[in-house]
Each structure stands twice: as C-alpha cells, then as structure tokens.
C-alpha positions as CSV (number, residue, x, y, z in Angstrom):
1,X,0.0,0.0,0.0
2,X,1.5,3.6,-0.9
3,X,1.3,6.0,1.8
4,X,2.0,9.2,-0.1
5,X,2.1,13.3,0.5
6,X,-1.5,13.6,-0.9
7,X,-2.6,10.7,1.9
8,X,-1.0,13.3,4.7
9,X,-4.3,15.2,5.1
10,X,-6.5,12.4,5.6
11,X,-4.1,11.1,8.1
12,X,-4.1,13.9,10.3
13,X,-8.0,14.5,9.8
14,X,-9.9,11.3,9.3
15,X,-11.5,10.5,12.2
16,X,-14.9,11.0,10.6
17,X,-15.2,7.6,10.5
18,X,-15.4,8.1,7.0
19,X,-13.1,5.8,4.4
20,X,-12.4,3.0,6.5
21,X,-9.5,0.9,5.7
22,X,-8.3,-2.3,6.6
23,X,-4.1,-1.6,7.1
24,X,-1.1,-3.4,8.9
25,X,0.2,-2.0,12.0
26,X,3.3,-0.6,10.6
27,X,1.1,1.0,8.6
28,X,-0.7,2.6,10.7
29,X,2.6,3.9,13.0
30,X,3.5,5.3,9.9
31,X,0.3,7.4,9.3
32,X,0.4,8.1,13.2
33,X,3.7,9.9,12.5
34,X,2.6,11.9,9.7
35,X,-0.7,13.0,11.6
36,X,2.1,14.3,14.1
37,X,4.2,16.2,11.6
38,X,7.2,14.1,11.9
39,X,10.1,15.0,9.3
40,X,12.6,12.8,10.2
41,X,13.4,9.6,11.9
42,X,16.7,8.6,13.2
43,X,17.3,4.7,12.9
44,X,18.6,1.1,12.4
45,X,16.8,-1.6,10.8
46,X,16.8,-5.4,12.0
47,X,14.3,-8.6,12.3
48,X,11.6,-7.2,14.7
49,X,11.1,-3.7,12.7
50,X,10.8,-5.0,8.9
51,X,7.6,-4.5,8.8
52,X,7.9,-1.4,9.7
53,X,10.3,-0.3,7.3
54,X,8.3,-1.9,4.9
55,X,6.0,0.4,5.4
56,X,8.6,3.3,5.6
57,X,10.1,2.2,2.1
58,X,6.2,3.0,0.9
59,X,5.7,6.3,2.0
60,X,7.8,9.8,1.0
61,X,6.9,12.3,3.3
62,X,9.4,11.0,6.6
63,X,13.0,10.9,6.0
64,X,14.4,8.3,7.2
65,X,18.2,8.5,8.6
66,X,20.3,5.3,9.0
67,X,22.5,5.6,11.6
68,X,25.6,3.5,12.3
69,X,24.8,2.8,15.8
70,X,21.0,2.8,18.1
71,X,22.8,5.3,20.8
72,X,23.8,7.8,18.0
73,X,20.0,7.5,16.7
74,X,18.3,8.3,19.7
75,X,21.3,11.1,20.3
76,X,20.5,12.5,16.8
77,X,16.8,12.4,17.2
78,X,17.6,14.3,21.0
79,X,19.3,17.0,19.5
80,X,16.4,17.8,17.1
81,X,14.2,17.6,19.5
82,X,16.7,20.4,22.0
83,X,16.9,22.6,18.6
84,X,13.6,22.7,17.5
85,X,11.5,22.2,20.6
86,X,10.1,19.5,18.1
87,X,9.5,16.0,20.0
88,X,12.2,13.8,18.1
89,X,11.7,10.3,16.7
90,X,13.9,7.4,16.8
91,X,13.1,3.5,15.3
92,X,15.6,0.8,16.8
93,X,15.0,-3.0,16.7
94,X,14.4,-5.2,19.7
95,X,17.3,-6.9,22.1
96,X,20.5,-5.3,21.4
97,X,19.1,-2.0,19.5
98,X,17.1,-1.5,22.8
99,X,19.9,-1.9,25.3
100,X,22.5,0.4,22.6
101,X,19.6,3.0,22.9
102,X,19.2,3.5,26.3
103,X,21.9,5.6,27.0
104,X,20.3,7.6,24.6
105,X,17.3,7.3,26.3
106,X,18.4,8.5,29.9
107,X,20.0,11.4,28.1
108,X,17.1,12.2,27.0
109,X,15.3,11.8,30.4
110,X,17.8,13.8,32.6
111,X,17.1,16.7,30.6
112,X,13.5,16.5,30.0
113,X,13.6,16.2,26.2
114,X,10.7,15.6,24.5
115,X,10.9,12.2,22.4
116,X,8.8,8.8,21.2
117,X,11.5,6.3,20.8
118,X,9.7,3.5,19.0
119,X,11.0,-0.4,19.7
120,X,11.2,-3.8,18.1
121,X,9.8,-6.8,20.3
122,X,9.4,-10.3,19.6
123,X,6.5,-11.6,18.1
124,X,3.5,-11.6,21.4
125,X,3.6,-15.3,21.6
126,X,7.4,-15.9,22.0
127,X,7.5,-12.7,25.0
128,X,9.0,-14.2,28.4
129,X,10.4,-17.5,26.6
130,X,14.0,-16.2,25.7
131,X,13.3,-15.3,22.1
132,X,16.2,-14.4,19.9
133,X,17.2,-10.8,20.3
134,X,13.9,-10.4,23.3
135,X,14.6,-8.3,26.3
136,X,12.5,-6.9,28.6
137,X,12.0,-3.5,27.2
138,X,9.7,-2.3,29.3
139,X,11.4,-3.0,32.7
140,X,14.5,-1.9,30.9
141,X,13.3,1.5,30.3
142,X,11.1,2.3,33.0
143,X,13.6,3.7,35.3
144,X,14.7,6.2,32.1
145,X,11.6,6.8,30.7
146,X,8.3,9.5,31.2
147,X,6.4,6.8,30.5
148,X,6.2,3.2,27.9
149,X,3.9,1.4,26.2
150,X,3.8,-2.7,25.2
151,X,1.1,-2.6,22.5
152,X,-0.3,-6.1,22.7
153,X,-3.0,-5.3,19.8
154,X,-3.0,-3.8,16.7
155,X,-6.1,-2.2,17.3
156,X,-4.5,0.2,19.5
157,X,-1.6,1.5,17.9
158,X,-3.0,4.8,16.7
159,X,-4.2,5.6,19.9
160,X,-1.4,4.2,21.8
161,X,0.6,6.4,19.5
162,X,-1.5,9.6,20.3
163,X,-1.0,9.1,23.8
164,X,2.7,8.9,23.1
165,X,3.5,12.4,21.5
166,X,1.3,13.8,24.3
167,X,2.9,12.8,27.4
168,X,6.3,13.3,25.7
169,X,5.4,16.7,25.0
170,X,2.9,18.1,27.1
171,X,3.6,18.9,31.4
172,X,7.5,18.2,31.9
173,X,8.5,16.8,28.3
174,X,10.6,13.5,28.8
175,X,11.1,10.2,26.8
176,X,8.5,7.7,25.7
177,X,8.8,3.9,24.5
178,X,6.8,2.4,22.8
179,X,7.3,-1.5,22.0
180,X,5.9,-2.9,19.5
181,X,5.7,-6.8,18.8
182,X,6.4,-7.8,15.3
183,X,3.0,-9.7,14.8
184,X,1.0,-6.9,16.3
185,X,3.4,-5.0,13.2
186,X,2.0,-6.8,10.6
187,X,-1.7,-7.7,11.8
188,X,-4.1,-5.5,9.7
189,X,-7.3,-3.7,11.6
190,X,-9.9,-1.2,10.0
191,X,-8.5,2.2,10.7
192,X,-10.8,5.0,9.7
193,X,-8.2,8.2,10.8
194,X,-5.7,9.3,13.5
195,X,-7.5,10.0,16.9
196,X,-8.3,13.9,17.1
197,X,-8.3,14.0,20.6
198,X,-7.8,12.2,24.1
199,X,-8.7,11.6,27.5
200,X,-6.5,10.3,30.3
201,X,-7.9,10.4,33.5
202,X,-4.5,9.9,35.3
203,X,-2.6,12.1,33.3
204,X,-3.4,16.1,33.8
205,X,-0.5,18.2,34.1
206,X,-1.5,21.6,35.4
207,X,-0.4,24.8,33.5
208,X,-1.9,27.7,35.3
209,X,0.1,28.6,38.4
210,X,-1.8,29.7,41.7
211,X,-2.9,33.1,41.5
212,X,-2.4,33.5,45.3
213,X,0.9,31.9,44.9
214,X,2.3,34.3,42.4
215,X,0.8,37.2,44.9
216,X,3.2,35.7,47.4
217,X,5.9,36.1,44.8
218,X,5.8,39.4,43.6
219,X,5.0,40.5,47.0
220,X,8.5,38.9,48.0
221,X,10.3,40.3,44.9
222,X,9.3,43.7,45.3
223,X,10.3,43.7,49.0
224,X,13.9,42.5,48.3
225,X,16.8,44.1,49.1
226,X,19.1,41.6,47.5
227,X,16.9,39.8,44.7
228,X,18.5,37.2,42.3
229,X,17.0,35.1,39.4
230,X,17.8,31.6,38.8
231,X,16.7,29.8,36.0
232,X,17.2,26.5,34.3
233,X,16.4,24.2,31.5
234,X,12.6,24.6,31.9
235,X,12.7,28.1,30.6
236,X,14.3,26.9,27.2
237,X,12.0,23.8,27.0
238,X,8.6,25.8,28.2
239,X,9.7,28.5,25.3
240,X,9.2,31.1,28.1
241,X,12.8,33.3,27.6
242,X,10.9,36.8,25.8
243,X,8.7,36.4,29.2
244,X,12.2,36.1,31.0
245,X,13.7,38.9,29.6
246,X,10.3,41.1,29.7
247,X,10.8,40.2,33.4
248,X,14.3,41.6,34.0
249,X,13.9,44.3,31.7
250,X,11.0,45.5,34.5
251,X,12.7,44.7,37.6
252,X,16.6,45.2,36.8
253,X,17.5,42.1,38.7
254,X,20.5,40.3,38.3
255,X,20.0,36.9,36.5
256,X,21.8,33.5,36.2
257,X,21.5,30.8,34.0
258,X,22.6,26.8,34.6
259,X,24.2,24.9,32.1
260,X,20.9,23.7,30.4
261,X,19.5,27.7,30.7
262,X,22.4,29.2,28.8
263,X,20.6,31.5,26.4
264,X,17.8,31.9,28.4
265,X,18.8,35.4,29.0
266,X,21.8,37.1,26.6
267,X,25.0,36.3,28.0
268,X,26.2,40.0,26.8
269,X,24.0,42.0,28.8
270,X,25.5,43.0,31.9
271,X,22.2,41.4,34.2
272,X,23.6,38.4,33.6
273,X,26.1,37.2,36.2
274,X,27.0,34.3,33.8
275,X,26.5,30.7,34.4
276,X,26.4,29.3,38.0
277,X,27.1,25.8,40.0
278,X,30.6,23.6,40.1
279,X,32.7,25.4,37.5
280,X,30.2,28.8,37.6
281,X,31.8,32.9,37.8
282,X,32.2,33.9,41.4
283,X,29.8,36.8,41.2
284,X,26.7,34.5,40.3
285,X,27.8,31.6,43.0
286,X,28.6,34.3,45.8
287,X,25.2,36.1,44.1
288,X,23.0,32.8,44.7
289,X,24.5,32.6,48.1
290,X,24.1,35.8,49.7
291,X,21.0,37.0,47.9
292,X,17.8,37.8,50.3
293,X,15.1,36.3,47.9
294,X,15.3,33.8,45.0
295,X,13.3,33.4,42.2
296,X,14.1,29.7,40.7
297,X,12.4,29.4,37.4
298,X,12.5,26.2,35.8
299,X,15.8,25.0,37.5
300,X,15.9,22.1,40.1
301,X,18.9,23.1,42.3
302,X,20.9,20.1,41.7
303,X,24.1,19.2,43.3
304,X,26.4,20.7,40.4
305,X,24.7,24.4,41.0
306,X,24.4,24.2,44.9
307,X,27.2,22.3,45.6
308,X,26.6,21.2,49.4
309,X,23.2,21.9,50.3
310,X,24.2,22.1,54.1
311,X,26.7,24.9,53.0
312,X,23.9,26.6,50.4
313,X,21.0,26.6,54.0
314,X,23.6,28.7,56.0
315,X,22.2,31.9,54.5
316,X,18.4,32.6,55.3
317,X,16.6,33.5,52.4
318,X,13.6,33.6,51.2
319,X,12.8,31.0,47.9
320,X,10.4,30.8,45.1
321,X,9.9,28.2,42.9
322,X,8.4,28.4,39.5
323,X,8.3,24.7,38.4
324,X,5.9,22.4,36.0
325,X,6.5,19.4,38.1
326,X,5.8,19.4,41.4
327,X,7.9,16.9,42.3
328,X,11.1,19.1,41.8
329,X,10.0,21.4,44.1
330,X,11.4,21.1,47.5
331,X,12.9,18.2,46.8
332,X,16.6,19.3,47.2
333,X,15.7,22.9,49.2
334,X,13.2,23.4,50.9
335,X,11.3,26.7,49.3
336,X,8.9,29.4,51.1
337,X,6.4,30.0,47.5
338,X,6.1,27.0,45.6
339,X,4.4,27.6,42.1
340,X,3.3,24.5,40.3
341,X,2.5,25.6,36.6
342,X,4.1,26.5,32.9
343,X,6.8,28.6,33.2
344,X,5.5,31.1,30.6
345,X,2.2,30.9,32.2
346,X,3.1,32.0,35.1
347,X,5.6,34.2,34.4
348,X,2.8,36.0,32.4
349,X,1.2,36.5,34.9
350,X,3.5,37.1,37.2
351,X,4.5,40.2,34.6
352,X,0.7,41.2,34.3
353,X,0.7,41.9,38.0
354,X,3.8,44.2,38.0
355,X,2.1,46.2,35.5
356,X,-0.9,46.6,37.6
357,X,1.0,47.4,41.2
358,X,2.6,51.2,41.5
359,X,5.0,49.8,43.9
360,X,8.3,49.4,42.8
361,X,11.6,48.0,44.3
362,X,13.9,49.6,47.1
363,X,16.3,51.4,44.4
364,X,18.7,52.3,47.1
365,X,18.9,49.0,48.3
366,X,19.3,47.7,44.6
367,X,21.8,49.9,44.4
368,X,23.5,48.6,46.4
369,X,23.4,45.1,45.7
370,X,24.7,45.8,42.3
371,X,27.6,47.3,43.8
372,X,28.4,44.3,45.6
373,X,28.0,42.1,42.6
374,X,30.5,44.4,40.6
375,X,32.6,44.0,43.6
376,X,32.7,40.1,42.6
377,X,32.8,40.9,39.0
378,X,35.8,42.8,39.4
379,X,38.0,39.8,40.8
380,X,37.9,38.4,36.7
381,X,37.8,35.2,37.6
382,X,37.6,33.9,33.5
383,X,40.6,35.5,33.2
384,X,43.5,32.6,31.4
385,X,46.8,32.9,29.7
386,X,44.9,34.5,27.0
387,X,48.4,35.6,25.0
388,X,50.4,32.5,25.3
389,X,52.4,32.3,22.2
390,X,53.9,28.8,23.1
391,X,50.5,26.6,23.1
392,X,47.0,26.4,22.3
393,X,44.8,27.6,25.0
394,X,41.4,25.7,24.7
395,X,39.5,28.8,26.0
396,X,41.4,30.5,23.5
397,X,40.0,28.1,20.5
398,X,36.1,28.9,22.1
399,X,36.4,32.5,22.2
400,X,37.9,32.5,18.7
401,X,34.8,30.8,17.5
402,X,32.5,33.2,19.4
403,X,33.8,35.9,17.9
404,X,33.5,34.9,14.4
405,X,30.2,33.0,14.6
406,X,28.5,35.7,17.2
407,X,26.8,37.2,14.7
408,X,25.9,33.9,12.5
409,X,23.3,31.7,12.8
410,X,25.0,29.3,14.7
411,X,24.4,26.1,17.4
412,X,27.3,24.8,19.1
413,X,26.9,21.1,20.1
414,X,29.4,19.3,23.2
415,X,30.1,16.1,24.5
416,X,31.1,15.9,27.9
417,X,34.2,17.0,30.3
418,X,36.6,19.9,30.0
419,X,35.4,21.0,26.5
420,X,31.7,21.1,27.6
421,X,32.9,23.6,30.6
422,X,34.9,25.8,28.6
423,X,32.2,26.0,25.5
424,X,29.5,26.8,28.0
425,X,32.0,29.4,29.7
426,X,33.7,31.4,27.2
427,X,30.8,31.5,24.4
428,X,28.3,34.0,25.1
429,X,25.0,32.4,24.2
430,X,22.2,35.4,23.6
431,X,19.7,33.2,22.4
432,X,17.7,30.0,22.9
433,X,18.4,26.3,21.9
434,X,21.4,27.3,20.2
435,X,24.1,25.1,23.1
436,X,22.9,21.8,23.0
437,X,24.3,19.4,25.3
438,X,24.0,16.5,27.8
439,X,23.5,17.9,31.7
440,X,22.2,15.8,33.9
441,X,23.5,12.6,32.5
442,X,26.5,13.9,31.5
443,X,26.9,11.1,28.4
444,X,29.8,11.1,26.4
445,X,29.3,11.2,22.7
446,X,26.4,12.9,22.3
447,X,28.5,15.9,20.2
448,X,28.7,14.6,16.1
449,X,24.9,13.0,17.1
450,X,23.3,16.0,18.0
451,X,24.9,18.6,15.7
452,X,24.3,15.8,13.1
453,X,20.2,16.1,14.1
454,X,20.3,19.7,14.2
455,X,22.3,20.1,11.3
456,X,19.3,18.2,9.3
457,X,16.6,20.5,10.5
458,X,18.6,24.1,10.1
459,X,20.8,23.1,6.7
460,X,21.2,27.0,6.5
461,X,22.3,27.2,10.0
462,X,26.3,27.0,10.8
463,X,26.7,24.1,13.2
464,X,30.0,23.5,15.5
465,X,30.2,20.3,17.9
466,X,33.1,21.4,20.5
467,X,34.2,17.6,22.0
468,X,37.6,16.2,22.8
469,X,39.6,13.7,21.9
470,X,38.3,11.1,24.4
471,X,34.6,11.7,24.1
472,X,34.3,11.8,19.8
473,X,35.6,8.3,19.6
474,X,32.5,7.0,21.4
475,X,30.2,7.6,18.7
476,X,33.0,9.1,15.6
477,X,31.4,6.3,13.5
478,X,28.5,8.6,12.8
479,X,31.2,10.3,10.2
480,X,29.7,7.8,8.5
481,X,26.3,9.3,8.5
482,X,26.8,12.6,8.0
483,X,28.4,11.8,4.2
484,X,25.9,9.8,3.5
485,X,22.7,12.6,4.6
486,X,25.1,15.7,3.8
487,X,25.2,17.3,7.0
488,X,28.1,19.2,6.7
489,X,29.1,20.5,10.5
490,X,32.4,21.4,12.3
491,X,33.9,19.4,14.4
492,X,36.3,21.5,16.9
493,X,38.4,18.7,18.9
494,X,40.4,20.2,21.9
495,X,43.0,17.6,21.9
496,X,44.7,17.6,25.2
497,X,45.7,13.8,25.0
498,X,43.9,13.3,28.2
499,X,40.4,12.3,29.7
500,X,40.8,15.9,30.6
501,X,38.3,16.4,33.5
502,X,39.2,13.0,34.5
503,X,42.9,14.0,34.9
504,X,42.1,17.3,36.7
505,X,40.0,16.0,39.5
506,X,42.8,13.2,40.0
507,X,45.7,15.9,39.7
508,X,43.7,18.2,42.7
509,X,41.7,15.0,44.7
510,X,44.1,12.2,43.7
511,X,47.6,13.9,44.6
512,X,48.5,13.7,40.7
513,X,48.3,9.5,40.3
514,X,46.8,9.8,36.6
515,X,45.1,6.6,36.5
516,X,44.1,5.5,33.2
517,X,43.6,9.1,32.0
518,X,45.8,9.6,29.4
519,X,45.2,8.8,25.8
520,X,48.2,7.1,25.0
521,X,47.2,5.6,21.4
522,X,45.4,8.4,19.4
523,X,44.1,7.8,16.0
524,X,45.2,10.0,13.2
525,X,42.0,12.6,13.3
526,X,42.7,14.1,9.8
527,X,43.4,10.9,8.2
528,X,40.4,8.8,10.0
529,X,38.2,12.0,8.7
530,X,39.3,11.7,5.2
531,X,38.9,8.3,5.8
532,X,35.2,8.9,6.0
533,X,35.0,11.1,2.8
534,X,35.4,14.4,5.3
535,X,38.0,17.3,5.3
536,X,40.9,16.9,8.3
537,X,43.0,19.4,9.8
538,X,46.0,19.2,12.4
539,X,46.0,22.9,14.4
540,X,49.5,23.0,16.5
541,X,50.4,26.7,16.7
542,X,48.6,29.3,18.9
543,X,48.5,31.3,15.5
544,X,46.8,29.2,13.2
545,X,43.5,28.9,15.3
546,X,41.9,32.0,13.8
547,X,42.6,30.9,10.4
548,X,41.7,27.2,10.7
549,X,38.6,28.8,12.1
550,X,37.9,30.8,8.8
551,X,38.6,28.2,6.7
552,X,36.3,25.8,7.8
553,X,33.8,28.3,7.6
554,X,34.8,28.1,4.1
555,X,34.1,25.2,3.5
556,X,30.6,25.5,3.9
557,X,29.4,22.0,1.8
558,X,32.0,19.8,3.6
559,X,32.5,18.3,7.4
560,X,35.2,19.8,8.8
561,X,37.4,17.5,11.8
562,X,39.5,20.5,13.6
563,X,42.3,18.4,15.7
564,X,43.5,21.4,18.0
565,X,46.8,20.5,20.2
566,X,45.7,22.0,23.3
567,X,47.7,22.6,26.7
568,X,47.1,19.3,28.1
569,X,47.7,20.9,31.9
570,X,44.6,23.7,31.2
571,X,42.1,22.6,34.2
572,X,38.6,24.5,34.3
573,X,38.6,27.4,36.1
574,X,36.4,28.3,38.8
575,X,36.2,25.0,40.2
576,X,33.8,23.7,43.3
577,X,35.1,20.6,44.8
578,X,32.8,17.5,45.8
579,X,30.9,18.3,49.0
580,X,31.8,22.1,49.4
581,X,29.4,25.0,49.3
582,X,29.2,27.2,46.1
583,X,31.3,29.9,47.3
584,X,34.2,27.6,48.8
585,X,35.5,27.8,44.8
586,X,39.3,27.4,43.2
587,X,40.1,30.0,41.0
588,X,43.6,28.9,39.3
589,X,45.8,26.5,39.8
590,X,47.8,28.4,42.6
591,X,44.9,27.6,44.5
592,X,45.3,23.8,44.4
C-alpha cells in the first residue's frame, strides 16, 4: 500500500469515521507519524522492525536517517528535539538496538527532552520465553523513561501512538517507548483516521500557576533588598525566555542561568552574572548565596549548582519556585512559595501583575546590591593565559569561534568534560536552543549525534560540535552518516591527550596518580576524517587557530574534523570541589 504526500491530510483529519481501511500496523505507525508532523526519523533496521520499514520504504513524506549505531539514533533524534523544541523520533530494533539505545534514552530523560522512541519486540507469543534478540524493554526503560507502552494489539496502535506524543510533550516533556511486537506489526485492523483527541484520567499536568501563589511572589520580589534570578532548563524547554527577559527588563535584577538555561537570557547584557554551579563565575555563586530572595524558574537546584546543600541553607533567604512538576520542588531545598504551573504561564502573569501594582523595588537598596556584585565581578575570575604564544589555550579556540560566529546563525553542540565547561563558559550564548548538550546525564558522545540532528533541521544554520579527543571516539562512526545525509558541520576537537576532566579531579583529589587518564594511542583525526570522505586538519600553533577557524567556515558544503593541540595541563577554572558549598570555589591553579 502507498502511503503518499496527498494521503497526509486524511491522516491527520480522518476520524470521521469516513473511508475505513483495513491496514497493517506498521502501517498505521507510519500514518500516526505523519498526523504528528514528523520529518525525520533517526534509525537502524533489524528482524523485529521490517515490517515497519516496509511500510517506511512506501511512503515519502518521513526521511528516514540510517545511523551506524542505536545510541547515535536516539542522540541525533535528542538534538532535534533540543533545537527545534520538536519532539524527536527514533526507530531501533528489539534486544541489542534496545539496550544500545538506552543511553540515549536517559539522556534524554535527565534533561526532559521531548521524544517517542519506538521499539522492536518479539513476536507476542514468544515474550518471556527467551526469544532471539527479546529483552525486557519495558522493565529496561522504566527507570529512564516518562512513561512506555507494550502494544499487545493492533487495534491500539493509533491511539497508543496519540498518547505517546502527548505525554512526551505536554507537562515536563521526557522520553517515551513504545514497544511494538512484530505480529502486532504486521496484523491489519480497520482504521478509519488518526484519533483527534484524548482523554486520560490519570494524566493532567496543570499549566496555570496559583494566582495566590504568584501574589506571594511578587509581593517577595518587590520587597527584596538583595533579589536574584535563577533559571534552568525549563525556561528553554517551556519556550518562556521573551517572558524572561520582559521580566528583568521590569525589575533590573540580576539573573543567572545553569548549564541547560544558557541563552535563556543574553550572555552579553551586563544582568547576567553568567552561568552558575561547580565550574560557575564567582559573582553569580557568591550572588546565589548571599542573595535575600530567589526566584528559581524552571531550575531544580541540583548538586552541580548548589554544591553542598548544608553549606547553600547557612544563609536565610527567602525562595520561590516556579516549576511544571511538582515533584522538583522542594525536593533538594526546601522553598517558602512553591508555584506549580508552565513557566511562561506563570511568568505572564507574574508580569501582568507588575504592571498593575505602583510599587516598585527599594532602588537604594538595589543599588547597592549591584555594587556588591560588581565588587565580585571585578576579581575576573575567567581570566586565562589568554596571550600565550607557546601553546593552544582551549578557552582560547572557544572565544575564537564566538567571535567569528557571534553574529551567524549558529548552534554549538558538546560532548562531555573539559570542552563542555569551557564552550559553555567562554561562548556567550544570547539566544535560545542554540548550546545543546548532555546535563544531567552527562553522556559522552552525544557531540557529532546531536549537531548531526540539528544540522538536518537548520541546513542553513552554521553548526559547531566542540568535543575532545576522548569523548568523539565514542560515537565518531556517525562520520559515516553525516556523508551519507550531507550534514556538513564542524567538528572543533580540543586535543589535550587526556580524559581531561578525569585528569584534573585526579591531579587536585588524587595527589597527581593519573590513573588511566591519558590517551596514549590516538588515532590519526585528519586521516580517520578523510577516511570517512570528510576534510581533516591538524591545528599545532597558537597562531593558526583563527585561520583554521575561517577556513572551515569556508568550506561550507563539507564536514570539517578540527584536531586542536591543546595545553594538556589547562584545568577548568572556577572550580567547586565535591561536598563544598558554592562559594568555597578554586580559582587557578595556585589555588590547588
């Protein structure tokens, strides 16, 4: 049966009743996905999802992508979905393609990304008897997963589907599985249209925030003498930064960002007290800890921003909370005005009600508080080697790239460790979804997956992934797929020969006994990339950054692999050790 681009309408709108046909269940997945608007689907074929791809082979309006490994497909699909704001798709088959994807998955989960991951499973009859390639996908996933579905019947695959997209999308967005048994694949049922709406009786995520709540807020806020903003993650993924900004524009607070908020609020204007937490500036950790009232919006004060939360409840303060899931509230500090709603719900309202109330805040007080912070400011404590002549200075390579791509259309991708901290530091994101990469999980090789997903929805858009030498080799097969799909991106490698972050916290907590950290048999980067039909360059010399830079700019049709020599002693600067307080911070190495 052809599913084609003039079938697309009567997918999404059918449900009439009208023009009832009798189709296979990978049939009707695939109509499921168009009635959602999905472009593009990350995956890797085997036994339990032929008859799926079957169905994919007869249809032209989802492009498929093959990936050369399950993690890299539901990585790819992720960083879609963080661009976008899009949930992201992924197909893998059943045994090994689900336990390769669920790193992928917990990624996905830590950071509340929006996703339907789609699974193979043995036929229904042969579940529980040790099948070849069967797991247990559903106890597999559940600890990593919003929620999964086992569809048993082929009858309820469109609505299982509809279900899917919602909870992955809707309340705090998150990963959902759905596993589907190769009969219940191929069975055919009548379907007569993709289901318009639904009702679940256990699932009702509330959007509008208290009214008496938010009272309490402002009523705090205006009050302060020493006000900060916190904000997180949830502001990118509830698509609430103009309400942000609207926000600080009115009240002239200062205003932090964690490492999944960067470009919440611009990093240029001089509100923001840059990022905050384990390797944050001094003024926004001494900021969060001496502040008299908090507003945390969409953040979940995690160990990497508060550091020790016996340290962090030294200084009273008042605390509000602006949070979709309840759950995250309280559960790490306990706050004074909880808010259980939609970020950019409430925070319209929250705005609203300034408008309405004459008062204003203390301005002398204010005042003063911003004196204070440029007091911490002042101390420069980003400040590196920035004119070594004798080797390249990683933070160096970052700001190089900031300053050429500032004014581009540009999304920088990371993997995880040094690289991650000194992209997130030294470029100055000003707008949203543009840094993409793995917080909570902290997964290495994420970097060539994501900016390989993003790179397929913004082909216009200029996209860097900043990883080392350590991470890229978890998933560099995907070189592969980025010839093969022509997603020419940038690959900036800081090539310190070391599991860098792994090496620093054993040079200061370890007394210097490097363990297993260093890379002692590197691959040839610029060969293994023209190897894979890419362009490779070798970047040794302080003064040949910029212009390595410019050419792979150049080279706009064409993946670039960058292999920058880097100072392989740089550590990341400010640094909070394991179970001190925020402001108990490192700021060079004559500190160690």
């Amino acid at each position: 049966m052809e599913i084609s681009k003039a079938e697309m309408n009567s997918a999404a709108a059918a449900s009439s009743g009208a023009n009832t046909q009798e189709l296979r269940g990978a049939e009707i997945l695939v109509k499921a996905l168009q009635a959602e608007n999905v472009k593009y689907i990350w995956g890797y074929p085997g036994g339990a999802v032929l008859h799926i791809y079957d169905a994919f082979y007869k249809q032209d309006t989802i492009q498929h992508v093959l990936v050369r490994h399950e993690q890299a497909a539901v990585h790819a699909a992720d960083g879609y979905a963080r661009a976008t704001g899009d949930v992201g798709v992924a197909l893998v088959t059943s045994g090994p393609g689900v336990t390769n994807a669920v790193t992928g998955i917990a990624t996905a989960y830590m950071d509340s990304i929006p996703m339907v991951i789609i699974t193979g499973q043995v036929p229904t009859h042969a579940i529980g008897l040790d099948a070849f390639q069967e797991c247990d996908t559903v106890g597999i996933t559940r600890p990593v997963v919003k929620h999964n579905f086992l569809v048993k019947d082929v009858r309820d695959m469109a609505m299982v589907m509809k279900k899917a997209f919602h909870i992955a999308r809707s309340g705090r967005p998150g990963p959902v599985v759905v596993d589907i048994p190769k009969d219940v694949s191929f069975n055919k049922t009548a379907y007569s249209g993709y289901p318009e709406s639904l009702e679940m009786r256990s699932y009702n995520p509330v959007r509008k925030g208290h009214g008496g709540q938010i009272r309490k807020a402002l009523q705090l806020l205006l009050t302060a003498k020493r006000p900060y903003i916190y904000t997180g993650g949830g502001v990118l993924l509830g698509n609430a930064t103009n309400e942000l900004r609207t926000l600080v524009d009115m009240l002239g607070y200062p205003v932090t960002n964690t490492l999944m908020g960067l470009g919440a609020f611009p990093a240029t204007d001089k509100r923001f007290l840059g990022m905050l937490g384990m390797h944050g500036t001094v003024e926004a950790n001494n900021a969060m800890q001496n502040c008299d009232v908090l507003l945390a919006v969409g953040a979940r004060f995690d160990d990497r921003v508060i550091g020790n939360p016996k340290h962090f409840a030294q200084n009273e303060r008042k605390i509000i909370h602006i949070d979709i899931d309840p759950s995250s509230i309280s559960k790490r500090v306990k706050v004074d005005v909880p808010i259980v709603g939609d970020v950019k719900d409430v925070l319209t309202e929250l705005i609203n009600m300034i408008r309405e109330t004459p008062s204003r805040a203390d301005a002398q007080a204010l005042a003063a508080w911003w004196d204070t912070i440029e007091g911490w400011r002042g101390r420069d404590c980003m400040r590196y080697d920035s004119e070594n002549k004798d080797v390249i200075k990683p933070q160096k390579v970052i700001e190089t790239l900031w300053n050429m791509t500032k004014d581009a259309d540009a999304y920088i991708t990371s993997d995880v460790g040094q690289h991650q901290m000194w992209a997130a530091q030294y470029y100055k994101f000003n707008e949203p979804r543009r840094w993409i990469n793995s917080g909570g999980l902290g997964t290495m090789g994420v970097g060539i997956p994501y900016a390989m997903g993003i790179k397929l929805a913004k082909p216009e858009s200029e996209v860097y992934c900043v990883t080392g030498e350590g991470s890229v080799q978890m998933c560099i097969q995907e070189l592969s797929t980025c010839l093969q799909y022509t997603t020419p991106i940038k690959i900036l490698a800081l090539n310190n020969r070391y599991l860098g972050m792994v090496r620093q916290w054993q040079e200061i907590e370890y007394s210097g006994r490097y363990s297993h950290s260093y890379m002692d048999a590197l691959p040839n980067f610029v060969k293994l990339a023209e190897a894979y039909g890419h362009v490779g360059m070798l970047i040794e010399r302080p003064e040949d950054v910029e212009g390595a830079l410019h050419e792979a700019r150049k080279l706009k049709d064409r993946t670039v692999f960058m292999d920058f020599r880097t100072d392989p002693t740089e550590n990341v600067f400010p640094m909070v050790q394991a179970g001190k307080g925020i402001t108990e911070m490192l700021l060079a190495s004559e500190d160690l």
